[in-house]
Every structure is written in C-alpha cells, then in structure tokens.
C-alpha positions in Angstrom: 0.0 0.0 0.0 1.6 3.3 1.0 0.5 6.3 2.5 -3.7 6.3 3.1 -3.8 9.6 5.5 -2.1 12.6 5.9 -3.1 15.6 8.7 -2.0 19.0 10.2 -2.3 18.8 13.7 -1.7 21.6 16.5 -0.1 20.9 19.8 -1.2 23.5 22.6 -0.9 21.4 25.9 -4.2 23.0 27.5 -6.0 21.1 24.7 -6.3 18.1 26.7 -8.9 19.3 29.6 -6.2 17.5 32.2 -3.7 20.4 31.1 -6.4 23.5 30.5 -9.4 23.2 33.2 -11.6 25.1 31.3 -9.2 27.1 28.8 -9.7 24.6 26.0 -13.1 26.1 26.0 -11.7 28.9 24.1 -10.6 26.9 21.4 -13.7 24.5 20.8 -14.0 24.7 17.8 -10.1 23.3 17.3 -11.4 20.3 19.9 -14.5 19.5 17.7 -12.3 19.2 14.6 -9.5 17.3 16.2 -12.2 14.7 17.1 -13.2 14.8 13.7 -10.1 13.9 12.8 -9.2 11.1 15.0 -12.4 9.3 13.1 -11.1 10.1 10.3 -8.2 8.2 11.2 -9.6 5.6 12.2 -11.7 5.0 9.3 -8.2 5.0 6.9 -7.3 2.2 9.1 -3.5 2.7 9.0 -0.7 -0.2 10.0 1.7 2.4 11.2 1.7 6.4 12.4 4.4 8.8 11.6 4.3 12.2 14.1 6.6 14.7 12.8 7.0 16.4 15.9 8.7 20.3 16.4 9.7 19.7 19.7 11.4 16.3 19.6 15.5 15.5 19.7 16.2 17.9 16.8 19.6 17.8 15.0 20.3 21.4 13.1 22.0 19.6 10.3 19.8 16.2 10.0 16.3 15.2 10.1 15.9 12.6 13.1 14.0 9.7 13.1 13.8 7.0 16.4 15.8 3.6 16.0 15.3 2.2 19.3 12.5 -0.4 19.6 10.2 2.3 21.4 9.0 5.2 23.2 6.6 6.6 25.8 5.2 10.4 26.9 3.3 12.4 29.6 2.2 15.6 30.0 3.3 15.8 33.6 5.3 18.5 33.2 2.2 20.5 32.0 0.4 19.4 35.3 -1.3 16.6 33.9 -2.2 13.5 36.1 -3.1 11.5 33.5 -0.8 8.6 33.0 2.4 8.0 30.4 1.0 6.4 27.3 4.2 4.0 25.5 4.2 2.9 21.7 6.5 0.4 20.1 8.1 1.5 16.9 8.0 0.1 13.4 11.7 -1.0 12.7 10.7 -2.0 8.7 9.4 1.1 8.4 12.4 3.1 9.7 15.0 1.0 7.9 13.2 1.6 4.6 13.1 5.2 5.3 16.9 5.2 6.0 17.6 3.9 2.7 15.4 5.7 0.7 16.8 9.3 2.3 20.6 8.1 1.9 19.7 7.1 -1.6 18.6 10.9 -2.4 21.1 12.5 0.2 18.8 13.9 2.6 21.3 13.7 6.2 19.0 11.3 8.6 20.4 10.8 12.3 19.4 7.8 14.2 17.5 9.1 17.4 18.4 5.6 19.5 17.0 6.2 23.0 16.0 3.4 24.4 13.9 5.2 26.7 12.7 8.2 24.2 9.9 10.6 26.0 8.2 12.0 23.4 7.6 15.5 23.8 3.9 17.3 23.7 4.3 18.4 19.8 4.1 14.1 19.5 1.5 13.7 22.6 -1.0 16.4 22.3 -2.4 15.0 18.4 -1.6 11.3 20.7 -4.1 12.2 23.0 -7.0 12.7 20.4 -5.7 10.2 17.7 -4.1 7.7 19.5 -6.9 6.3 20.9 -8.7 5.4 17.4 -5.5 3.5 16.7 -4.8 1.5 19.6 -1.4 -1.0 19.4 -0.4 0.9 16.3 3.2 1.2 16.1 4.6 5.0 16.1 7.1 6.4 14.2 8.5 9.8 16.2 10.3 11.9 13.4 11.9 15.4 13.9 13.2 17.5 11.1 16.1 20.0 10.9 17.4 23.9 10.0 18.1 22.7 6.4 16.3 24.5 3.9 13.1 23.7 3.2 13.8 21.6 -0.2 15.2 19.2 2.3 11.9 18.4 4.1 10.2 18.3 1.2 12.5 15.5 -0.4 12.2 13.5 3.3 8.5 13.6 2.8 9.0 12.5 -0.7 11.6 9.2 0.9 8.9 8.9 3.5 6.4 8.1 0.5 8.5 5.9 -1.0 9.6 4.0 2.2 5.8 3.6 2.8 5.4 1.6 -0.3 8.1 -0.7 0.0 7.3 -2.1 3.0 3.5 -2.6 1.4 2.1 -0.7 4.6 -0.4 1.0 5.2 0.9 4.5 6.9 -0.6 7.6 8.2 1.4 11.1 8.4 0.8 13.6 11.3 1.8 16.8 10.7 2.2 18.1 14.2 2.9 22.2 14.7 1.3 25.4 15.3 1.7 28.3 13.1 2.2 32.0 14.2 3.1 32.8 17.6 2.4 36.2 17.2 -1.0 37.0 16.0 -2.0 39.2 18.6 -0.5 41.8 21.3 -1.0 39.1 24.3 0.9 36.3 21.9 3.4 34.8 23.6 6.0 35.5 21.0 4.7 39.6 20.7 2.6 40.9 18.3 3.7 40.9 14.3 1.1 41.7 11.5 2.9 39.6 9.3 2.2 36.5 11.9 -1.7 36.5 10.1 -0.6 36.5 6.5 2.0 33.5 7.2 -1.0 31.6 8.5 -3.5 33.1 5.6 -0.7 31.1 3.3 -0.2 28.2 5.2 -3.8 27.4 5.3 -4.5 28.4 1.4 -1.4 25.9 0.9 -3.0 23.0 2.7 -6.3 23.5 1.1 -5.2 23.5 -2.5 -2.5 21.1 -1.8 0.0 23.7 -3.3 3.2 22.9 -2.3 5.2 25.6 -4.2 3.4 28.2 -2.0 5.2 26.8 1.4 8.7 26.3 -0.8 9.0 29.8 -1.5 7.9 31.4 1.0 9.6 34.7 1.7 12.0 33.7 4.7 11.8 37.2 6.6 8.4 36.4 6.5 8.6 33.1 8.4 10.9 34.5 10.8 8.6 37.3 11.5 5.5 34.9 11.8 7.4 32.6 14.9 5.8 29.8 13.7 7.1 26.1 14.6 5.2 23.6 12.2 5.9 25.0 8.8 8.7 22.2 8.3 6.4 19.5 9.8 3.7 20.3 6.9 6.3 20.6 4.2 7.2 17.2 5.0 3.6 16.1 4.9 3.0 17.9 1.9 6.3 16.0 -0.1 5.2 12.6 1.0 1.6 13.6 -0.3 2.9 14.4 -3.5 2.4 12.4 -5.8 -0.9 10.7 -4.7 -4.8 11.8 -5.3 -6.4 13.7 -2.0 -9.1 15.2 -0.9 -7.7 18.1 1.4 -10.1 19.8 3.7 -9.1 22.4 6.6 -11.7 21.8 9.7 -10.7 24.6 11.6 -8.4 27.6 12.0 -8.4 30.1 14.9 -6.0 31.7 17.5 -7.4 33.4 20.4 -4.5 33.1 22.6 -2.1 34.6 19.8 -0.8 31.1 18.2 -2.6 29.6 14.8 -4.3 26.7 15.3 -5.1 24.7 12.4 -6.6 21.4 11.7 -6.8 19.5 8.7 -7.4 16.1 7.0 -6.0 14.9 3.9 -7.3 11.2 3.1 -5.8 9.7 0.2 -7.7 8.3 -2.2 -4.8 6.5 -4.3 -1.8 7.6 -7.0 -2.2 10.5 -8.8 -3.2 10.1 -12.8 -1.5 12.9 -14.1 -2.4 14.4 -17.6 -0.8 12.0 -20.7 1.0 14.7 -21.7 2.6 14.9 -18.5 3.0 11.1 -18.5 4.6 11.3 -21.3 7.5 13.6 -20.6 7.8 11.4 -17.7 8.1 8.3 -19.5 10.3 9.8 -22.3 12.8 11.0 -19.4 12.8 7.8 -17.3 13.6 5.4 -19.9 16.3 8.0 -21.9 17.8 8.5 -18.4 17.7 4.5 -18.1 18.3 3.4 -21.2 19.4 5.9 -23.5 16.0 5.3 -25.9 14.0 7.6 -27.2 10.7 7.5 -26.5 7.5 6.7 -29.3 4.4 8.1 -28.8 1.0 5.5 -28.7 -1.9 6.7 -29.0 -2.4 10.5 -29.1 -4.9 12.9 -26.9 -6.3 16.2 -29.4 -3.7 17.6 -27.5 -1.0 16.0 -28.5 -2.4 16.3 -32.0 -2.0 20.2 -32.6 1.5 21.5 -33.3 2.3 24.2 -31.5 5.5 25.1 -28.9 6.2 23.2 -26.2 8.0 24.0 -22.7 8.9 20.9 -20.5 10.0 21.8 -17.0 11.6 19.8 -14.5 11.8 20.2 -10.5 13.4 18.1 -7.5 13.0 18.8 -4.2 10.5 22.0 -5.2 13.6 23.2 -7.2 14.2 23.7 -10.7 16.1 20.6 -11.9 15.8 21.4 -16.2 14.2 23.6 -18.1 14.3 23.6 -22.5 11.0 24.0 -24.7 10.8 26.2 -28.2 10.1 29.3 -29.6 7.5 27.6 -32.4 6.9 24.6 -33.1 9.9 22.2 -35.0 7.8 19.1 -35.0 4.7 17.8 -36.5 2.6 17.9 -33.3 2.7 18.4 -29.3 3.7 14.6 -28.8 6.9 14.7 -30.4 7.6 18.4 -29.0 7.0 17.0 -25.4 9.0 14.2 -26.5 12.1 16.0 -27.7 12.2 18.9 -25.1 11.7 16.3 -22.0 15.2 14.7 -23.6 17.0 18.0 -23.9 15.7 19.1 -20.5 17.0 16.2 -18.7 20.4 15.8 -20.4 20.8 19.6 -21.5 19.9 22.0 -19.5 23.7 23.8 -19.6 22.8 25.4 -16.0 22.5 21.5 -14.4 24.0 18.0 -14.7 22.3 15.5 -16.6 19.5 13.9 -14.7 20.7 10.6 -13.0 18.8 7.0 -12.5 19.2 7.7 -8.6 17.0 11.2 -9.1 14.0 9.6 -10.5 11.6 8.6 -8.1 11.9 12.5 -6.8 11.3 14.5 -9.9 8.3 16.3 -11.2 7.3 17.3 -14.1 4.9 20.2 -15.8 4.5 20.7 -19.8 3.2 24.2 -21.4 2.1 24.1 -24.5 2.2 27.9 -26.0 -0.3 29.8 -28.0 1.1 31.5 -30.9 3.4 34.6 -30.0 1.8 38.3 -30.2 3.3 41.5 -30.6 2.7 43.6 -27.9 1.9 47.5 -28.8 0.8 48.3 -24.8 2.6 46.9 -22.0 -0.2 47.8 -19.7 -2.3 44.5 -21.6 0.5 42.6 -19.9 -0.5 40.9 -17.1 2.3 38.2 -15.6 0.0 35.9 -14.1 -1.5 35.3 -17.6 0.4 36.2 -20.3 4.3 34.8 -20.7 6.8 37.1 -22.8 9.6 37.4 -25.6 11.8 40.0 -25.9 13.9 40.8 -28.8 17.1 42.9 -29.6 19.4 43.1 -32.8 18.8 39.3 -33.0 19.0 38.4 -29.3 15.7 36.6 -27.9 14.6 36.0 -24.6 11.5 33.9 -23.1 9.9 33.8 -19.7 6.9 31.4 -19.0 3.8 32.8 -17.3 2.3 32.5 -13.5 5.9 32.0 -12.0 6.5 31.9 -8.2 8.1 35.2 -6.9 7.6 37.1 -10.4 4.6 39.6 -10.0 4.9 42.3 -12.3 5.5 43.0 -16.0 9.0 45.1 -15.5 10.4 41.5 -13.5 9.3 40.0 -16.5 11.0 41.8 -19.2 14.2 42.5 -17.0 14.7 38.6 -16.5 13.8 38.3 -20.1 16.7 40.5 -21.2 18.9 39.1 -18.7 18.8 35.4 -20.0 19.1 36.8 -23.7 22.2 38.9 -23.0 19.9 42.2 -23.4 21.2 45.3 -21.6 18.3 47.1 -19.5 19.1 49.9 -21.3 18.4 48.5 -24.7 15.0 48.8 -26.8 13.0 45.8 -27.3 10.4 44.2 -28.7 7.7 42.2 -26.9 5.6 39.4 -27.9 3.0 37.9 -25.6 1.8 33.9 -25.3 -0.6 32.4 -23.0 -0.2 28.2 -22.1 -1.9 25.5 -21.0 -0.1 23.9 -18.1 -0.3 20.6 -17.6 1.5 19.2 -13.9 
C-alpha cells in the first residue's frame, strides 16, 4: 500500500482538559475538529503512524528519526495526572526510510533512546488520535534547520519507504503556526504573523506545495511559527498521490494559529498523458538511453504548436528547454524531444541521474502562438508569458511564476537570459499556455 492519510495537527498542551481546566473552551471549535479527525483516522485504518513532531530531539543539520524499539510520553510537566502512554516502533518502516533518504542525500540521524519521551508536539495530536489507533506502532520523526527543499524531499523518501514495506501508513503533521498573531501572543505581536498563516492554510487546502517552498524567509521569521517544516514534510510525502484536502478549523485566540486539517488519500495520482509522457520519455532515456514513441495520441498532442517541459526536484528547478514555435509535426513529439533535452541539456544542471528519479516532477506548457505587444499595460504576468527581442537576441519567460509579479520583472529577466542590456529597446511578444502538472 503506502501512505492512506495525511493531517496537520496543533499541539497547545491546554488542549487536553487534564492540562487547560476550562481554557480549552476557548478553542472548541479546534477540539471539535481534532475529534473529527481522530475518526477520520480511524476509518483510513492505517498499520503504522508517523508524528513529525517540532519539539522532539532535533539535529540542526539532519532530520531525526527514532531507531530504538520504542517510546513513551506524559504531559506531567504540563500538570497533567493523567498517565504515560508507550508505543513500540515500526523498525521495517524506519530501515526503509533510511535507505530511501541516503539514496537521495537527505542527512537522517538515528535518534536511539531506548527510553525516548516524546515530547507534547508528538503527545498532544496522541491524545485525540491515539486512541482510534490502539497498538499501532509510532514512528516519532523530527526535522532539521536545512532549507526547506530538504523536508520536502524527506517527505518524498517517507512516500517511498511507505510503499516498499507494502504498509499502510498515516502522516501527522504536528505544529502550530504563528506565535504572534495578537498583542498578548506569547512570542509579541507581528502583523505579518496573520498572512504566514492566511498562506499556510491556502497551501494545505489546495494542496500547493510551491506556495510553502517559496515562502519569503523574513516572513517566516517574522511569523514565529514552529510547524511549517512539519507540513512541508507532509505535503512531499503527499505528493504524488490523489487527495481530498479539507481544513476543519483555524483560529487563534491566545495569539498562536491553530489549524486542523485532513487529507485522506484516495490512491496515485493520474497525471495528464502529456505529463505522462514527458515522464516516461525521461525515465527510460535517463535508463536506457531510448527515445521514447508516442502510442496513442490525446487532441492535445495532436495540434503543433510550442512546447516548454519543465523539470523540479526537491520543489527546485532541476531542467528547463522548450521552443520558440513549433519544430515538430505535433505536441507529442515536441514533449517528446524537449523532455530529452531538459533532462540531459539543461547547460545550468547535470544531466538527470537513475538515482534522481523517483523525486522528480514534471509540468509541460504548451504555448499559444506569439503576439506582438503595442501596450505593455495589456501585460498581465499571471497570464500572459513574454519574448523579448534585440538586434537578433531573444529571450523567453513562462507565465504564472512563483516570486515574479509584475510585468518590469518579467522583461528584466527576459533581457537578462538573452544577453539584453536594460538599457536596450526591445520588442515584446506575448503567449498564453496551457499547463499541464
């Protein structure tokens, strides 16, 4: 099997009623959907739990994940009476994950106490979800200071890990989001705190991974947040399979962002044949050095018309080549021929090894026919993508790119990757695509 259910899950200790005597009252509506969840769970009927946990035996440099045979947790030092709760681990599970994450070089430290107390980011979601999945082994991960690529790819090895031990493996994101939404927040107040959160939630909802990955970083510092890197994780091992995202609730009275979400699998994702096929084309060049022939052809593939085939690992730009107009008879053999050259020569990367595979991703645009523009102020970046021309020198830049929001970043990047001086006059045809990811 694989992964069957994935959720966000906050951590405030005065959730459990043991811990808050009364003050969870404030946040009912986050108890209500928490409960929810814990059905939801349960109805997924999972083999194994992973908790990503904030809070756990962090290394700054490596993602941790527990070796030893087990673990165990209170909430004592929160005032709770309530008794320690102990899980045994899944070994298989950890041993697969090892290998996958040496086999894409993601650093992974053993976290071998034999007496491991988890900490509240792990026992808090515990509380509510544990008890739908009684005797369930637990996987306690932690992740690191690495840049944010690097979590993504862990939840990427966690996918794969999940599937070759044929299990079937739930993924809880555990983590709060701003610390600093209002002037009593523990971490101080910081306007920027509430539109961290207003992305984080957007990004969970639409399953938009790309959102979270480039994320200004002044603005995560300034939020105070501690479970970004837990749902980045979540969101990588997530993928690459069908789900059905839904946010049950989101509030913060007491200054920190509570949010809680479900996001039940439903199986692999079917991407679009023209994505398929860039896929295919690159696997089996990149394994055996063939080109690719099309089968049977979508009205799509049919049309002729300029194709773009773009490449990412990790969230990052791995290959990037398409045309200008169409040099082959139709959209197949475009896809076909730019998936090649963007895999094996792309001049700003290495050619795409076997080992890389199983982490890349892959989107095709297919162009509409190149305009001249007579009014920049019909440009819209979002929409339209751009050439720019000087004395022979041509640039492109594709439409609706992360971090690229108005028309004068468009044309200065143009001009930059055709050796085009600022200062120079230029000419400026507009295209629109149709994406396919």
């Amino acid at each position: 099997m694989g992964i069957v259910f994935g959720c966000v899950a906050p951590h405030p200790p005065l959730l459990i009623p043991d811990v808050g005597h009364g003050q969870e009252k404030a946040i009912q509506a986050t108890t209500d959907a928490m409960n929810r969840l814990a059905d939801e769970l349960a109805e997924a009927d999972p083999q194994t739990l992973v908790v990503i946990s904030p809070h756990g035996r962090g290394h700054g440099d490596a993602m941790g994940v527990l070796t030893a045979t087990g673990c165990a947790g209170n909430m004592r030092q929160w005032g709770s009476s309530l008794p320690q709760t102990a899980y045994r681990n899944d070994l298989e599970l950890v041993a697969a994950l090892q290998q996958e994450a040496a086999t894409a070089h993601i650093p992974v430290k053993s976290i071998d106490d034999k007496e491991y107390q988890l900490d509240h980011g792990s026992i808090v979601p515990m509380y509510f979800l544990g008890a739908k999945a009684r005797g369930i082994p637990v996987v306690p991960m932690t992740f690191s200071y690495l840049p944010l690529p690097y979590h993504f790819a862990l939840g990427q090895a966690l996918r794969l890990a999940a599937e070759r031990t044929g299990k079937r493996v739930a993924v809880i994101a555990s983590g709060d989001l701003s610390h600093r939404l209002t002037q009593s927040a523990p971490s101080g107040y910081d306007p920027e705190g509430q539109v961290f959160d207003q992305h984080v939630v957007r990004a969970v909802r639409e399953m938009d991974h790309d959102v979270l990955l480039n994320l200004n970083p002044v603005l995560v510092e300034r939020a105070g947040e501690c479970g970004l890197r837990s749902i980045v994780i979540l969101l990588g091992a997530l993928e690459a399979l069908e789900v059905t995202p839904q946010v049950h609730s989101y509030e913060g009275p007491f200054g920190v962002g509570y949010m809680v979400a479900s996001l039940p699998v439903k199986g692999p994702r079917q991407p679009h044949p023209i994505v398929s096929l860039a896929r295919e084309t690159i696997e089996r060049y990149v394994r055996e050095g063939k080109t690719l022939k099309p089968g049977e052809l979508t009205p799509e593939m049919k049309e002729r018309a300029p194709v773009f085939v773009s490449i990412k690992k990790f969230g990052e730009l791995r290959g990037c080549i398409g045309t200008y107009d169409p040099a082959r008879e139709n959209v197949a053999l475009e896809t076909i021929a730019n998936a090649v050259s963007a895999a094996t020569q792309d001049p700003r990367f290495y050619p795409v090894s076997v080992e890389e595979l199983p982490y890349l991703c892959y989107s095709v645009d297919v162009l509409t026919r190149p305009q001249k523009v007579t009014d920049r102020d019909t440009l819209d970046p979002k929409r339209y993508g751009i050439i720019v021309e000087h004395k022979g020198k041509r640039g492109l830049l594709l439409p609706d790119l992360e971090g690229i929001d108005t028309v004068e970043e468009q044309i200065l990047i143009c001009s930059h990757k055709a050796g085009i001086s600022p200062q120079d006059p230029v000419d400026i045809y507009c295209f629109e695509v149709q994406r396919y990811r």
